[in-house]
MIKE-240877 format. One line per field, with one value per atom (N, C-alpha, C, O): residue in three letters; x negated, y, z negated; atom name. Coordinates in steps of 0.2 Angstrom, whole numbers, plus 2048, in hexadecimal, padded with zeros to 3 digits. Last residue first. Example, Ala and Ser with C-alpha at 12.3 -4.5 7.8 and 13.67 -1.06 7.14 Angstrom:
aa: (ser;ser;ser;ser;ala;ala;ala;ala)
xx: (7C0;7BC;7C0;7BD;7BE;7C2;7BE;7B9)
yy: (7F5;7FB;800;806;7E4;7EA;7F0;7EF)
zz: (7DD;7DC;7D9;7D8;7D9;7D9;7D9;7D6)
at: (N;CA;C;O;N;CA;C;O)
This chain:
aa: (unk;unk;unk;unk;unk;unk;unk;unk;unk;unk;unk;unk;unk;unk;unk;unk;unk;unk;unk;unk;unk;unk;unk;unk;unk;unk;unk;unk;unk;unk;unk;unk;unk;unk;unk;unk;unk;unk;unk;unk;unk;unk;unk;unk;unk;unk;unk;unk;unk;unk;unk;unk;unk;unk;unk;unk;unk;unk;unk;unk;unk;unk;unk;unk;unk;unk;unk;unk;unk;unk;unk;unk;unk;unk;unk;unk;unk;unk;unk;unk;unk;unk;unk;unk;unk;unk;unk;unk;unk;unk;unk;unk;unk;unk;unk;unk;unk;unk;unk;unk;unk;unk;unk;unk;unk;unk;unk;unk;unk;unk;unk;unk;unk;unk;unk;unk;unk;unk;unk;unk;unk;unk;unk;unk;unk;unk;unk;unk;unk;unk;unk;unk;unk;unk;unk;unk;unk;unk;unk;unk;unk;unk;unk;unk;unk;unk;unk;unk;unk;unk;unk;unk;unk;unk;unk;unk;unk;unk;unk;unk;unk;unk;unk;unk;unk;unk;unk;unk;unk;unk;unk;unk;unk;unk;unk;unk;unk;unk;unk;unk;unk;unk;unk;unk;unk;unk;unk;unk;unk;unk;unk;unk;unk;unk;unk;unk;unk;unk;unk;unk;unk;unk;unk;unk;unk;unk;unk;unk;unk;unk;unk;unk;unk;unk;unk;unk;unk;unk;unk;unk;unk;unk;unk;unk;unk;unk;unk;unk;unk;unk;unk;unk;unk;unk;unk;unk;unk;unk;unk;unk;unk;unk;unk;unk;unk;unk;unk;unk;unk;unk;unk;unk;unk;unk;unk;unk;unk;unk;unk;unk;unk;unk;unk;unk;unk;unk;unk;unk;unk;unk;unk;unk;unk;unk;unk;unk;unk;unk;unk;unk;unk;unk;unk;unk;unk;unk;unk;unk;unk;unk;unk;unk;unk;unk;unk;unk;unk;unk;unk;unk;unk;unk;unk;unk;unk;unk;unk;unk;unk;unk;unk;unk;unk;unk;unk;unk;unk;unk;unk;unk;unk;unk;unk;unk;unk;unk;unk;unk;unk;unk;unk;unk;unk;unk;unk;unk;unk;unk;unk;unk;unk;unk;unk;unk;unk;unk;unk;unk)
xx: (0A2;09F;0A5;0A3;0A3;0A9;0A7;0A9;09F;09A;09D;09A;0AA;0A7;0A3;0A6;0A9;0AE;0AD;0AF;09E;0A1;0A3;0A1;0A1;09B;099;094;0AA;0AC;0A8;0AA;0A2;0A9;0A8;0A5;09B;098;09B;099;0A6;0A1;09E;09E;0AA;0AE;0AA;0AA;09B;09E;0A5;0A3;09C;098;09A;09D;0A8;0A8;0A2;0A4;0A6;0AA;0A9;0A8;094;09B;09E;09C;088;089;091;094;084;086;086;084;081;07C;07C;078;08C;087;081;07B;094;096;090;08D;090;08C;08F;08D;097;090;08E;08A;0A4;0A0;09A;096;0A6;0A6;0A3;0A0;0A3;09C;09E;09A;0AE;0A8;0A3;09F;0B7;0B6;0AF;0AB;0B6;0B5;0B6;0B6;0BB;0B4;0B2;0AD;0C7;0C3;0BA;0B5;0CC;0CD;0C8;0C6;0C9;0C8;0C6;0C0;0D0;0C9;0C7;0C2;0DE;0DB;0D2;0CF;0E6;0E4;0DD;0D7;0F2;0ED;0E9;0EA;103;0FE;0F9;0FA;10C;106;105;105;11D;117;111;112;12A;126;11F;11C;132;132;12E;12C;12D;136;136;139;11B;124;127;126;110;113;119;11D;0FF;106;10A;108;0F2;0F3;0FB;0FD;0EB;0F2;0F3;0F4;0DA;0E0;0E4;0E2;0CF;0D1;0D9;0DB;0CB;0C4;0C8;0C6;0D4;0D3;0CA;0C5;0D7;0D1;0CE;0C9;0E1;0E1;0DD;0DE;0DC;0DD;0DF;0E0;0D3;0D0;0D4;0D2;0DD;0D8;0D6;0D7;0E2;0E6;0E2;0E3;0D7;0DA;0DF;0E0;0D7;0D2;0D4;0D2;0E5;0E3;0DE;0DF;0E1;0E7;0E6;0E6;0CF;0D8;0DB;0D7;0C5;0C6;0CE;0D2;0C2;0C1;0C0;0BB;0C8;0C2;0BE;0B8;0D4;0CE;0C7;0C2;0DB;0D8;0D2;0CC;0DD;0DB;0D7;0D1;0E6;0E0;0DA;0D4;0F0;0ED;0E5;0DF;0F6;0F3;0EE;0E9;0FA;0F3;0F0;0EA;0FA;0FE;0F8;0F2;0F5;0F4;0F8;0F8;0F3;0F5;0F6;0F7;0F3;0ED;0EF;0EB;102;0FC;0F6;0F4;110;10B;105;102;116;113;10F;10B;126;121;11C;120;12D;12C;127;122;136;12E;12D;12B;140;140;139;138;146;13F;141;144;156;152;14C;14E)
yy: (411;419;41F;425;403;40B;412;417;3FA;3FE;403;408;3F9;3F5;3F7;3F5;406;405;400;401;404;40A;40B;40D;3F8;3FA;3FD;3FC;400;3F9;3F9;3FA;40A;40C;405;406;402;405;408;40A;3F9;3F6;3FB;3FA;407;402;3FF;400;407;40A;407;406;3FC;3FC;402;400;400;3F8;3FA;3F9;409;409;405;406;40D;408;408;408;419;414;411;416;425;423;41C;418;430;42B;425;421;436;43B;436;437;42D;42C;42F;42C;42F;42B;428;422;43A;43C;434;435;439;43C;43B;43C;430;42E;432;42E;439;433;430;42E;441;442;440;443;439;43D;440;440;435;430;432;42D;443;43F;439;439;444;447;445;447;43A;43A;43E;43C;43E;435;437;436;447;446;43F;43B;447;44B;448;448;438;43C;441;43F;43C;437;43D;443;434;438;435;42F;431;42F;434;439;430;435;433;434;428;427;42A;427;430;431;42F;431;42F;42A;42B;427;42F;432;42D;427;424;427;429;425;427;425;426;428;426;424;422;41E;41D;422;420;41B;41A;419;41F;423;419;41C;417;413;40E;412;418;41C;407;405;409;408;40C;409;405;402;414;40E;40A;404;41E;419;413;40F;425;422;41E;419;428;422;41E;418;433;42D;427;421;43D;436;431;42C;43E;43B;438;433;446;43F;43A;434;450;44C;447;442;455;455;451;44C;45D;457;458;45C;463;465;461;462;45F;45B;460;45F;469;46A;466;469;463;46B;46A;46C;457;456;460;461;459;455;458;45A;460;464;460;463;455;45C;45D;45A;44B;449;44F;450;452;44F;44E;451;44E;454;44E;448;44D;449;44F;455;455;453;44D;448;451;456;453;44D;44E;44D;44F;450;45B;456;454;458;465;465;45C;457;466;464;465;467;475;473;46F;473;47B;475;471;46B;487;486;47D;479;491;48B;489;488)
zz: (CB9;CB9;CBB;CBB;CB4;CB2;CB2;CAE;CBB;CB7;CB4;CB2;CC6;CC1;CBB;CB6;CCC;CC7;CC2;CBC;CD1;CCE;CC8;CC2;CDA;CD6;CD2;CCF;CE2;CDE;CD9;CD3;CE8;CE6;CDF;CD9;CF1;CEC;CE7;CE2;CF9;CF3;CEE;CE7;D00;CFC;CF6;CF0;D07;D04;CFE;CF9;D10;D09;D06;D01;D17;D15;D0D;D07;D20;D1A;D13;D0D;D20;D23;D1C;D16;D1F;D1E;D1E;D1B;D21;D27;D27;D2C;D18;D17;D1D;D1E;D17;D1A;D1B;D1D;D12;D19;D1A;D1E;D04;D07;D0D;D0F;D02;D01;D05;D09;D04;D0A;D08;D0D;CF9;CFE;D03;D07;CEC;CEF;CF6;CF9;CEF;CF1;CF0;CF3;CED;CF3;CF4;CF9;CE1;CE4;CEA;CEF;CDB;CD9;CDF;CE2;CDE;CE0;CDF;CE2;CD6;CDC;CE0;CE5;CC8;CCB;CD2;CD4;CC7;CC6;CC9;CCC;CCB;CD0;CCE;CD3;CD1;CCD;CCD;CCE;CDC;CDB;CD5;CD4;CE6;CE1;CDE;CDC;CF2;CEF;CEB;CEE;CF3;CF5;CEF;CE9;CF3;CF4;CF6;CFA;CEA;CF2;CF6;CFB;CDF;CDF;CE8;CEB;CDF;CDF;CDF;CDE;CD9;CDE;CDE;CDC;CD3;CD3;CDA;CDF;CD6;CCF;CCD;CC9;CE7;CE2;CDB;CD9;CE8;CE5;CE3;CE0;CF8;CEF;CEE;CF1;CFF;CF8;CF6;CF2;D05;CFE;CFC;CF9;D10;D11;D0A;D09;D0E;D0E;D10;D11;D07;D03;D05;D01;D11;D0C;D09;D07;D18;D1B;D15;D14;D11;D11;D14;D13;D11;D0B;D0B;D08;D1E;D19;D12;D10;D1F;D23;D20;D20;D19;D14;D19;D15;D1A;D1B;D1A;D18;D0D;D12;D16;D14;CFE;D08;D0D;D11;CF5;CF6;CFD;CFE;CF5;CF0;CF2;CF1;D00;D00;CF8;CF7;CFC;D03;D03;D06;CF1;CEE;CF7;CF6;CF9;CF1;CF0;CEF;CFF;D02;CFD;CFD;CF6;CFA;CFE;CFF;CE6;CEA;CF2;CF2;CD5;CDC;CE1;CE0;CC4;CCC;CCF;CCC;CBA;CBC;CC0;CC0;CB1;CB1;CB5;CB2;CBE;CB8;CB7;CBC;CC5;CC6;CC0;CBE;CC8;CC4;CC4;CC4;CD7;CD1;CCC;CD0;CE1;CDF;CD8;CD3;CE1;CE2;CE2;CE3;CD8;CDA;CDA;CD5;CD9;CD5;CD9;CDF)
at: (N;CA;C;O;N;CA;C;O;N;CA;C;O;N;CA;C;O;N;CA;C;O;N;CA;C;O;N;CA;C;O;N;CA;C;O;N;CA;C;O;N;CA;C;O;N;CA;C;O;N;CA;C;O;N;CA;C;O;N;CA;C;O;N;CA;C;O;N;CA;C;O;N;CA;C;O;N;CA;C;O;N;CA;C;O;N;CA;C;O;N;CA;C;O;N;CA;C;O;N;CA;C;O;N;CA;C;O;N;CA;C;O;N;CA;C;O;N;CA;C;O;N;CA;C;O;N;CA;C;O;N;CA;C;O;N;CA;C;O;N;CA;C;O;N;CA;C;O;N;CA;C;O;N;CA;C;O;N;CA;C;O;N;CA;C;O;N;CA;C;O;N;CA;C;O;N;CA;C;O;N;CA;C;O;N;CA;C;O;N;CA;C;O;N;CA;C;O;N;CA;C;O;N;CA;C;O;N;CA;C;O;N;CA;C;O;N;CA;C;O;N;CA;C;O;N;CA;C;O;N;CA;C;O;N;CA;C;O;N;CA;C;O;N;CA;C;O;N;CA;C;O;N;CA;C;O;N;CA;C;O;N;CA;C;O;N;CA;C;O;N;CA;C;O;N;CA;C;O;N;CA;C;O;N;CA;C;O;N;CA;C;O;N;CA;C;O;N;CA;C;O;N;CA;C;O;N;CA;C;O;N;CA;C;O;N;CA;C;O;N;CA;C;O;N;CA;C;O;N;CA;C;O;N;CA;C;O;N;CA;C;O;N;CA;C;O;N;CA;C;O;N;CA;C;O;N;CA;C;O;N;CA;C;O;N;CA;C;O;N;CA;C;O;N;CA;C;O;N;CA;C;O;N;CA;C;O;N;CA;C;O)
């Protein structure tokens, strides 16, 4: 019997998100708790999942504007500003 669950369509667990972005599972976990990402859910085992379009999107404005060598802190804002605007 395959102990491997099936995960709701389009959540990825933090490896799977951490190899598609090409970052390591360490970076997102900064990222989240630095609040510039969000878990869409989380296991009954408590294991963070995220959704992959979402998530993958706001990995890559974040490296894009680390390469701009600007502070978490604006970063975050430019996120919020984002969101606000429901980009």
């Amino acid at each position: 019997m395959d102990k491997k669950r099936l995960l709701p369509q389009g959540l990825l667990k933090i490896g799977e998100v951490a190899r598609l972005a090409g970052v390591l599972p360490s970076t997102i976990r900064y990222y989240t708790a630095m609040g510039l990402l969000e878990a869409a859910a989380t296991t009954p085992g408590g294991q963070k999942l995220y959704d992959r379009e979402d998530t993958l999107s706001k990995v890559r404005i974040i490296k894009g504007i680390e390469r701009q060598h600007l502070p978490l802190q604006t970063i975050r804002k430019i996120l919020e500003d984002h969101r606000a605007k429901g980009l």
